[in-house]
C-alpha positions as CSV (number, residue, x, y, z in Angstrom):
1,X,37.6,32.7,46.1
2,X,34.5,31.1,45.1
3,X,32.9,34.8,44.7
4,X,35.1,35.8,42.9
5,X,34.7,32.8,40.3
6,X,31.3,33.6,40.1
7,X,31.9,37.2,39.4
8,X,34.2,36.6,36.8
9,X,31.9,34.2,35.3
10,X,29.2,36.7,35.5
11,X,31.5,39.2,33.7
12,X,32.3,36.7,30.5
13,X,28.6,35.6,30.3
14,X,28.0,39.4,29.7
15,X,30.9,39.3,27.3
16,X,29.3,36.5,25.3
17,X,25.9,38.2,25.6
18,X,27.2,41.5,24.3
19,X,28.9,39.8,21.0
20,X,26.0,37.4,20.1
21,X,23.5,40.5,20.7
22,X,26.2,42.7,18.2
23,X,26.5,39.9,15.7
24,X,22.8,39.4,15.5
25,X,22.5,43.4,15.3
26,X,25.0,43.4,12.3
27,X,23.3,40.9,9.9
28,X,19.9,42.6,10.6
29,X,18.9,44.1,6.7
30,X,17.2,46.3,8.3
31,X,20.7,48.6,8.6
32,X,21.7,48.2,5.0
33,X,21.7,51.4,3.2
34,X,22.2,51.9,-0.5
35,X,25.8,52.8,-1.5
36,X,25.1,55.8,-3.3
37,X,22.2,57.9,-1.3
38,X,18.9,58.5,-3.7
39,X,18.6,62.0,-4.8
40,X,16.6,64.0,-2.3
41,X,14.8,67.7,-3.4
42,X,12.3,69.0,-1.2
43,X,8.8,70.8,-1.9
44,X,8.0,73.9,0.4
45,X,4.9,71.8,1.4
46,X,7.0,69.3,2.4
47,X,9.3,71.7,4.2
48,X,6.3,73.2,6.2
49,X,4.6,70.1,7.2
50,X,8.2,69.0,8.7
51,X,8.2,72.2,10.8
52,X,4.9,71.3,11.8
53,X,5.7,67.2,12.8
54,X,9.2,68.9,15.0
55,X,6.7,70.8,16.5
56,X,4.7,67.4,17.2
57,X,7.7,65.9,18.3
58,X,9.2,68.5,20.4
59,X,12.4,68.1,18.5
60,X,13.8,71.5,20.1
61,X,12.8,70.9,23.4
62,X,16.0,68.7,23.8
63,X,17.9,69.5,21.2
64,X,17.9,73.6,21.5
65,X,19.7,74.9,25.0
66,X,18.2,78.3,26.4
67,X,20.1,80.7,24.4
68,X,21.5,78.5,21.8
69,X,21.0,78.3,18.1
70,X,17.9,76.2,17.1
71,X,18.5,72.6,17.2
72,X,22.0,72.9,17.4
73,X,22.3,70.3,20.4
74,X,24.1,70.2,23.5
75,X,21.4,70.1,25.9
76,X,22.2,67.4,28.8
77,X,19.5,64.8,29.6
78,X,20.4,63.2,33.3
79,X,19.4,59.2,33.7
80,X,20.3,57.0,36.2
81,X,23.2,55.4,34.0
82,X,25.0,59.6,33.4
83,X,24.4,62.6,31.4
84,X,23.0,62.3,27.0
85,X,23.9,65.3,25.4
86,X,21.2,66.4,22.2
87,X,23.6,66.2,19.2
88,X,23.6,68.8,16.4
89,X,20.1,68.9,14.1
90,X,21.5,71.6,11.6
91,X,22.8,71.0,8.4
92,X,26.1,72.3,9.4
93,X,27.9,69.9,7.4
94,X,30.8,68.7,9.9
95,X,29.1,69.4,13.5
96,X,25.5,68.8,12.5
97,X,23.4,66.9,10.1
98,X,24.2,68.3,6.9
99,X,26.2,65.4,5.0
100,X,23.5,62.8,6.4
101,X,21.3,61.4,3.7
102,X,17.4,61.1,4.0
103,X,18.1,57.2,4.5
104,X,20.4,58.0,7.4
105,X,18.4,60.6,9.0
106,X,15.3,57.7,8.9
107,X,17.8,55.1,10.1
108,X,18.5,56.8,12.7
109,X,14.3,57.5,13.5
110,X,13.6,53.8,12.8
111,X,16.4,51.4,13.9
112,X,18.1,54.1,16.1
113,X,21.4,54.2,14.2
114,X,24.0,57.1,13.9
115,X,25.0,57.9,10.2
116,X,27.8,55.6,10.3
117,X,26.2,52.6,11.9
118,X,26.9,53.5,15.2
119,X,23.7,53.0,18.0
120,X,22.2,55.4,19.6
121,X,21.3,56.2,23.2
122,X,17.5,55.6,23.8
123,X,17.3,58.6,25.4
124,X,17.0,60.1,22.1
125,X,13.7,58.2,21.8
126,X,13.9,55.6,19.1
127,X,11.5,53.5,20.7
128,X,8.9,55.8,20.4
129,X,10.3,57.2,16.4
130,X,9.9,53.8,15.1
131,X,6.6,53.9,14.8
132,X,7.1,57.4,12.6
133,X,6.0,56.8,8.6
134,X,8.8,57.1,6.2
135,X,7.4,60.2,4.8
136,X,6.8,61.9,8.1
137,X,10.6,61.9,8.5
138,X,11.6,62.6,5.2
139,X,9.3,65.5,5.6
140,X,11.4,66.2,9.1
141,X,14.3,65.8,7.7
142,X,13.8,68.3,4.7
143,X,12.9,71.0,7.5
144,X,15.5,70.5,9.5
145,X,18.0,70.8,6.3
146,X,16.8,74.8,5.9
147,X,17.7,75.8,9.8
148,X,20.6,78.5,10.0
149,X,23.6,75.8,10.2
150,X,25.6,75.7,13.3
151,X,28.8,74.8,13.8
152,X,28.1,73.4,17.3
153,X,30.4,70.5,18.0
154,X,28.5,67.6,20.3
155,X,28.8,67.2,23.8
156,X,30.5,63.9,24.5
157,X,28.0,61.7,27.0
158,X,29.3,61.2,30.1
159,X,28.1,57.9,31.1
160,X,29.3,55.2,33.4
161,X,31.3,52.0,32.6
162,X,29.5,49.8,31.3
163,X,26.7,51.8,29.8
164,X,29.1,53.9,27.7
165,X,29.8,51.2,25.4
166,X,28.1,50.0,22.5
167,X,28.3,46.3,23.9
168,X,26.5,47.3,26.6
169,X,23.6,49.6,23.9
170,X,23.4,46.4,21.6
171,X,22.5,44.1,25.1
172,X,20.1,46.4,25.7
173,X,18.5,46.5,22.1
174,X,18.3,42.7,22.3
175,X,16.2,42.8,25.1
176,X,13.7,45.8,24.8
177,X,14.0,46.9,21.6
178,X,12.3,45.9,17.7
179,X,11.9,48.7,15.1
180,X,8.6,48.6,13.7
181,X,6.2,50.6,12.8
182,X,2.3,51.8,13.4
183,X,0.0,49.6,12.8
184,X,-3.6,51.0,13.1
185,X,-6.3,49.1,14.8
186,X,-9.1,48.7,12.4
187,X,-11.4,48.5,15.2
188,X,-11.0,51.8,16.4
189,X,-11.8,55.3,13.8
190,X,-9.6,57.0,12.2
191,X,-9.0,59.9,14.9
192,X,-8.7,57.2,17.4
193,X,-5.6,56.0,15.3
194,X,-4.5,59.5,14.4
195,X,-4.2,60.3,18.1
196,X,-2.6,56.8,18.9
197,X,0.0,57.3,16.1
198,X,1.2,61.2,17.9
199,X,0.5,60.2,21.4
200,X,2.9,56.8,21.4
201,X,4.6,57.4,18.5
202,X,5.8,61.2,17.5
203,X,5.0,62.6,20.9
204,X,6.8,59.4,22.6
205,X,4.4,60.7,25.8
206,X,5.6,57.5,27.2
207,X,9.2,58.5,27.6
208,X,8.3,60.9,30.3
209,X,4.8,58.9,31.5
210,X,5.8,55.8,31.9
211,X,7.3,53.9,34.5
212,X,10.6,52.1,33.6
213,X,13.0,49.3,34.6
214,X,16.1,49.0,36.3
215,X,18.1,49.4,32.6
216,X,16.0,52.7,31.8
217,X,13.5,50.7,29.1
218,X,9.8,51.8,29.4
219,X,8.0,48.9,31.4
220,X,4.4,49.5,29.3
221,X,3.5,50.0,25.9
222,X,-0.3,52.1,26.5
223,X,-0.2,51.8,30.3
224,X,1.5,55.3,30.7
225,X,2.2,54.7,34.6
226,X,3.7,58.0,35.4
227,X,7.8,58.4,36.2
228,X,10.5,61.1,37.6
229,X,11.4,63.7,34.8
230,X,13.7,66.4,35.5
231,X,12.9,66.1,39.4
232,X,8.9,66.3,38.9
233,X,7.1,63.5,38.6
234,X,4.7,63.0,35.2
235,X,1.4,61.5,36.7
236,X,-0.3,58.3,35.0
237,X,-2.8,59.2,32.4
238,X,-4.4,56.2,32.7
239,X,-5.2,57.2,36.3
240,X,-8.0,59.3,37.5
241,X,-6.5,60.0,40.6
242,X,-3.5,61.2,38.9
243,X,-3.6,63.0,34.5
244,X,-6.5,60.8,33.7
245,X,-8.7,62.6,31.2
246,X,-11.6,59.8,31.0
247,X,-13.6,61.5,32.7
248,X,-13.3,65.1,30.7
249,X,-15.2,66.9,28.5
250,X,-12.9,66.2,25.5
251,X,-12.9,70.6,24.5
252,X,-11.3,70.6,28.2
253,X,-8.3,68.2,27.4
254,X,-7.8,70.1,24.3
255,X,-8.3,73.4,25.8
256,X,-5.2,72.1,28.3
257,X,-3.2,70.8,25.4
258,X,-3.8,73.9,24.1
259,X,-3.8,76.5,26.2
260,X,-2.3,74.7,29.2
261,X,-5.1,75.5,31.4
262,X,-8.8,74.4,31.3
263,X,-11.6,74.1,33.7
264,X,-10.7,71.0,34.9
265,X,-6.6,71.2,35.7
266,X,-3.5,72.8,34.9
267,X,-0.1,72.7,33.7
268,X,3.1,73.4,35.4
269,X,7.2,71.8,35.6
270,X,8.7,70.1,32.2
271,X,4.6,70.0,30.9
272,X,4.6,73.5,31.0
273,X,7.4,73.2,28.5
274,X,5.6,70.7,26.4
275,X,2.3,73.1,25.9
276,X,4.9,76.0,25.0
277,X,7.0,74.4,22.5
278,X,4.8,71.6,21.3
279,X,1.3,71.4,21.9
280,X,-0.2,74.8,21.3
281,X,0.9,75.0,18.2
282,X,-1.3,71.9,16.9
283,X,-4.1,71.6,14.9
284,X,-7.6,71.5,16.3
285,X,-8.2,68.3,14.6
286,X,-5.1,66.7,15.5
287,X,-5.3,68.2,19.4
288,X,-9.1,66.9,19.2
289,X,-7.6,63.0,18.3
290,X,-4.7,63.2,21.0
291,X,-8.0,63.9,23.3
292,X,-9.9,61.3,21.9
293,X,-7.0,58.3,22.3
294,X,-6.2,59.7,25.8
295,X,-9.6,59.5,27.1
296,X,-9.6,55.8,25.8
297,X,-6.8,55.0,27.6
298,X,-7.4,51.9,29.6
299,X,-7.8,53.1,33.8
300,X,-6.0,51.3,36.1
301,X,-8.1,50.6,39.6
302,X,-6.9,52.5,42.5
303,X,-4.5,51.0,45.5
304,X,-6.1,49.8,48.9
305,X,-3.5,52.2,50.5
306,X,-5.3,55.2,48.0
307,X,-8.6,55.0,50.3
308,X,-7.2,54.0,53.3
309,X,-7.8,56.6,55.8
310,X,-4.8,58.6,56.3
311,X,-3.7,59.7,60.3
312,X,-2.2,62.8,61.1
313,X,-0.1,64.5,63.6
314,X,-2.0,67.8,65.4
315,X,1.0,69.6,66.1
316,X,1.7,69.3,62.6
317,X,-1.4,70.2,61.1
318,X,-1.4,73.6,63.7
319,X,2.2,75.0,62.4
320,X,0.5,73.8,58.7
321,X,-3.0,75.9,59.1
322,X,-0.4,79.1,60.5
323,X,1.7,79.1,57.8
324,X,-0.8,78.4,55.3
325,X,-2.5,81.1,56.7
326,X,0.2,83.7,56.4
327,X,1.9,82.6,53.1
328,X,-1.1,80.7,51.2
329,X,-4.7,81.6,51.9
330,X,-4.2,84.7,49.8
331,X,-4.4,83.3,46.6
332,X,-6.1,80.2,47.4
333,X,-8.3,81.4,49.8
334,X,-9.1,80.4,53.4
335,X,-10.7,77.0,52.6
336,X,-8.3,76.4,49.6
337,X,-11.5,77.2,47.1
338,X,-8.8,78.8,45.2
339,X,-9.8,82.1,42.3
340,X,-11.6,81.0,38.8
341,X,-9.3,81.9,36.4
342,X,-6.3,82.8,38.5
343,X,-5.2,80.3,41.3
344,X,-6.4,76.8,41.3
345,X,-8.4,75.0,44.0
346,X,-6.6,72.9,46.7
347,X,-9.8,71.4,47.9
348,X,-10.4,68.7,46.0
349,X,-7.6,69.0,44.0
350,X,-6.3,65.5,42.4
351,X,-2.5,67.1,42.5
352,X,-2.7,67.5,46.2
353,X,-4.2,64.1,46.8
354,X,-1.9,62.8,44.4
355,X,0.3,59.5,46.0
356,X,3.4,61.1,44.8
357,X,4.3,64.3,46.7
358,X,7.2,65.2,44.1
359,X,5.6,67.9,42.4
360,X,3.9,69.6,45.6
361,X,7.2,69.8,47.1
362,X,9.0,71.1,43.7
363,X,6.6,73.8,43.3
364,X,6.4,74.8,46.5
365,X,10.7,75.9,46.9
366,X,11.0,76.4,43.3
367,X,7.5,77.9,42.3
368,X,5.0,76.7,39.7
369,X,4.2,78.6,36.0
370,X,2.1,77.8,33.6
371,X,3.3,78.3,29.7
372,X,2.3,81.3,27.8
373,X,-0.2,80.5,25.1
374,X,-2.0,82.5,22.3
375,X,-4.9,81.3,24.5
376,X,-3.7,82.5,27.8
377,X,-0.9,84.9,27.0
378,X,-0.1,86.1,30.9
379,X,-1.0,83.0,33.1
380,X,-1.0,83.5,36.8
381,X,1.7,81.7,38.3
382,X,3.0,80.6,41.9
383,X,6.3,82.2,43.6
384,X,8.8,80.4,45.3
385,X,9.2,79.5,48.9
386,X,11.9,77.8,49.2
387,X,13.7,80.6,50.5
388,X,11.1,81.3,53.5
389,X,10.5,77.9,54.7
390,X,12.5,75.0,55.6
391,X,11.8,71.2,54.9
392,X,9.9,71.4,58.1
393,X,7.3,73.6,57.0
394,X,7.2,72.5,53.4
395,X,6.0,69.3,55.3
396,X,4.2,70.8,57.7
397,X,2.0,73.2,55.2
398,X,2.0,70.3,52.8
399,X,0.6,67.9,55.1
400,X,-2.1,70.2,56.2
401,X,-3.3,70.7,53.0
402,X,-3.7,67.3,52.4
403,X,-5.2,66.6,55.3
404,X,-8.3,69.9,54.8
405,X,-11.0,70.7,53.7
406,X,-11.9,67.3,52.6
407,X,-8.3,66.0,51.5
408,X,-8.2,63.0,52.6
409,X,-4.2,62.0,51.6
410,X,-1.4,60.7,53.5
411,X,0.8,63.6,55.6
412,X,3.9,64.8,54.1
413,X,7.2,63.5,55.8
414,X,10.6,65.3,56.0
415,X,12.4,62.9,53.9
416,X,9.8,63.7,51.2
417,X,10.9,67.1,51.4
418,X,14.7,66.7,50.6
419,X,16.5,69.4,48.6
420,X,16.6,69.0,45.1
């Protein structure tokens, strides 16, 4: 009896929480648009340089489906709380975009607001867009008015009880979310800032780099701890053990940006999606000041489990040299020196040592490809094997790999090796 007091009590403090965080939403100014919407006529150069800031912001990546019209939505986004469908970008007036003001489309950008008031879902990613000037999205939004319309209704979300409400969206705001906007440190030059402003603001590299809570919000503003995306994992950049760049020439981050390939790594799983849609298609100068800000990024020192000496089975490490042998060393060679230009090293390699094993695993059964770039138009890319070996031998080859040729990382268990 007394639990279920407690629980109902839990339930109506919620309640209360929900209304105050609605009613102090409400009365923000911040929402207030002007009753008749300011006349809005767009120059081609603005048109372009919109083109060019979707491009930044990957805007198609989510809200294009393979095969579908551009930026006509649909495309599901899985979290922990259900599914977030893209809505409609294209000035189709009743499905997309099209009877949406430049004040609503920057409302929406800014304080993460529908057209009609309603608030959005973070996993479009507000938290990031708020930092986007007013005349970067104005510029957006006069692009995204010439795309072929689309009729495209949007998906409905399917998302649990309580997070489908917007009680539950207006808690959340109250707790981990302030518009604002980018503030550059006068300390730092003006590339520093430019790289700042795309890298945690347009680019919102956080939403996929950074760790978050058990209500989805992103734990760190710069830190960029690394998280699961799409069933990969996206590796700190603020880690050289992991997509730490401080240590780079700053032509080889841009060359990976780029090109998705450089001297010093590759890229490969939803990245490889980034370089293809987004990155390539950047400026030099502006590809040169994401380098610069990354490179800056503050490291974090490595774990005591990170140069612990790592034990491993010999049985294990036999059936891993034999199948390595048979499926691996030609490509990689025998002592996983890998080919210049065509297969990557394993010896050495900061993926294989990496603590996480997420992405080994995933491109191991599912197979790994870089992106097609005007600077590498026909990358070399790794098949799947998740048809020739089982969970056992992805562990098995896994772990010897980690454990050879001067790999010195933890084995590989079974349970890390799960289907997904």
């Amino acid at each position: 009896m007394r639990r279920l007091l407690y629980a109902l009590l839990g339930v109506l403090a919620l309640l209360v929480l929900a209304a105050l965080a609605i009613v102090a939403f409400n009365l923000r100014g911040e929402d207030k648009l002007p009753d008749v919407p300011a006349a809005f006529s767009a120059t081609p150069a603005q048109v372009e340089r919109g083109r060019y800031l979707a491009l930044a912001g990957n805007c198609a990546g989510c809200h294009t489906t393979r095969g579908g019209a551009p930026y006509a939505g649909g495309l599901g986004i899985d979290t922990p709380f259900g599914t977030v469908y893209a809505s409609n970008l294209t000035p189709d007036e009743s499905a997309g975009i099209g009877s949406w003001s430049a004040a609503h489309f920057w409302r929406a950008m800014h304080n993460g607001r529908s057209k009609d008031g309603r608030l959005l879902y973070p996993a479009f990613p507000y938290p990031n867009f708020t930092r986007v000037s007013r005349e970067d999205s104005d510029a957006i939004y006069a692009y995204l008015r010439t795309v072929p319309p689309a009729p495209a209704p949007n998906t409905p979300h399917k998302l649990r009880f309580p997070y489908d409400t917007q009680a539950a969206l207006a808690v959340w705001r109250a707790l981990f979310f302030s518009p604002g906007g980018f503030v550059p440190d006068p300390a730092k030059p003006a590339e520093w800032n430019r790289g700042a402003y795309l890298v945690d603001g347009l680019g919102h590299c956080i939403a996929c780099h950074g760790t978050r809570n058990v209500l989805g919000a992103t734990e760190e503003k710069l830190g960029l701890a690394g998280g699961p995306v799409e069933n990969w994992y996206a590796p700190s950049l603020n880690s050289k053990r992991e997509a730490g760049v401080a240590d780079w020439d700053t032509r080889h981050v841009v060359a990976l940006l780029k090109n998705g390939t450089s001297p010093r790594g590759s890229v490969m799983g939803p990245m490889a999606d980034v370089v293809y849609r987004s990155t390539q298609h950047l400026s030099e100068a502006d590809l040169q000041a994401m380098a610069v800000f990354l490179k800056q990024l503050p490291e974090r020192a490595p774990t005591a489990a990170a140069t612990a000496p790592a034990r491993r089975d010999a049985g294990v490490m036999a059936r891993g040299a034999k199948i390595y042998d048979q499926q691996c060393a030609y490509c990689h060679g025998d002592a996983g020196q890998g080919a210049e230009g065509a297969y990557p090293a394993l010896a050495g390699s900061r993926t294989v040592k990496m603590d996480s094993t997420v992405n080994l695993v995933q491109a191991l059964r599912h197979g790994g490809f870089l992106p097609s770039t005007a600077g590498n138009p026909r990358p070399y890319g790794m098949p799947p094997f998740g048809h020739v070996l089982d969970d056992d031998g992805i562990a098995a080859v896994l772990t010897y790999i980690r454990g050879s040729w001067g790999n010195n990382a933890p084995p590989v268990t079974q349970r890390e090796t799960m289907r997904r």
